[in-house]
N, C-alpha and C positions, 0 to 999 in steps of 0.2 A: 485580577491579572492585569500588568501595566500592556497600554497600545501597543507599546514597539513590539511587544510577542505575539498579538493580535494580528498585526499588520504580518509580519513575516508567515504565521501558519494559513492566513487567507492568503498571502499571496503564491505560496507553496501550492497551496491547494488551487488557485487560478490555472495559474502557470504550468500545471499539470496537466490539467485537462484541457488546456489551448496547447500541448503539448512544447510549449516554449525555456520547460526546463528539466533536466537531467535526472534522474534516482540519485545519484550520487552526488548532485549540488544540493537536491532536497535535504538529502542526508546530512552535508554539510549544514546549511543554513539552521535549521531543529536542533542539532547538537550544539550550537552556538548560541541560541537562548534558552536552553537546557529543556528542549523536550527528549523524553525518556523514550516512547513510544507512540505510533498510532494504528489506529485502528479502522477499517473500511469496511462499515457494513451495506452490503447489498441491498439486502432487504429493506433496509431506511432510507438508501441512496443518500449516505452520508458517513464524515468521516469525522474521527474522533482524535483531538491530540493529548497527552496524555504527560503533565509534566512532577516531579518527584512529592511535590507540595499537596498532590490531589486535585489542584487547580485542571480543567478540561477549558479545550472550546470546540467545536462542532461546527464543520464546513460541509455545504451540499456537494455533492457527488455529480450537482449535475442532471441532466433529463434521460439518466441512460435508463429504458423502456425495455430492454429485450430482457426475457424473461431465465432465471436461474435452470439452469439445467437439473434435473433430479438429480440423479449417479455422476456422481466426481471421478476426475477420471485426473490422475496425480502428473501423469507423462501428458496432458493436453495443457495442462497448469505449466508446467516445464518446457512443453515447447514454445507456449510463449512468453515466459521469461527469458528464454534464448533469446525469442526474435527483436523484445522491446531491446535488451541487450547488446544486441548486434545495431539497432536501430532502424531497423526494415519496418517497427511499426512505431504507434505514438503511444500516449497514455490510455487516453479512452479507447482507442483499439484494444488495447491489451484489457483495459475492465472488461469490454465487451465478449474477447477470446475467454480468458478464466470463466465469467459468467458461463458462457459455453460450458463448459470444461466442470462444472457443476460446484464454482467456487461460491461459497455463501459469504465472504469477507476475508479478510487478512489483517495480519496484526503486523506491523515493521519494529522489531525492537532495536531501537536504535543505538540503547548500549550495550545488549545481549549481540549487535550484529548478526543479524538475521530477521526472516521474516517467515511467516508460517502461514498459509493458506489455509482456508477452513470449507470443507464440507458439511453438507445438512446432517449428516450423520455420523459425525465426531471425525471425520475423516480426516488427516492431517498432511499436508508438503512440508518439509521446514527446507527453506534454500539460505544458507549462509549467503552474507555479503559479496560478492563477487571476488573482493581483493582478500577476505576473510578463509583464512582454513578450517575447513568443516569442524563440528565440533567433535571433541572426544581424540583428533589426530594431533 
């Protein structure tokens, strides 16, 4: 995998979690050195980018310590995608609520537009891209 996509997916991943950039510039900047998808697993406290080639690279998540909720709960997952959305909280806030909320990771497809929340026990949220119309409508 060439630097300049390295460079862009740790900085994405920085930038997040110092909450100094947007979902939606993330989204930009990924779709511009063709990452396909990522992935955020809790449990590893790490995040996985995911480009058409099979090529990966793997950024930390960061020191976040609070522990996964057992039972998912899909409206606690929802109300803080509202909130990050509205902008009342940051990135890592929002790891920390879904953790709550008994989220075990999430995948962002960035060309399917949308993203889907994962429970321990196959549990699923799928929330379209904000400016995206739900699928199937």
């Amino acid at each position: 995998m060439d630097q300049e996509r390295i460079v862009v997916m740790h900085e994405c991943s920085v930038l997040s979690l110092e909450g100094n950039i947007s979902f939606p510039e993330v989204v930009r900047k990924l779709q511009a050195i063709g990452v396909e998808r990522y992935h955020a697993d809790f449990s590893r406290r790490e995040k996985t980018y995911y480009l058409p080639s099979g090529e990966t690279y793997v950024a930390s998540l960061g020191d976040l310590t609070e522990p996964i909720a057992r039972a998912f709960s899909a409206s606690a997952v929802d109300a803080a995608l509202k909130r990050i959305q509205r902008g009342e909280i940051v990135y890592a806030e929002f790891l920390r609520q879904i953790m709550a909320a008994g989220c075990v990771g999430y995948f962002v497809h960035i060309t399917g537009r949308c993203a889907q929340y994962l429970g321990r026990n196959g549990d699923v949220h799928l929330e379209p891209f904000p400016s995206a119309p739900k699928p199937g409508l």
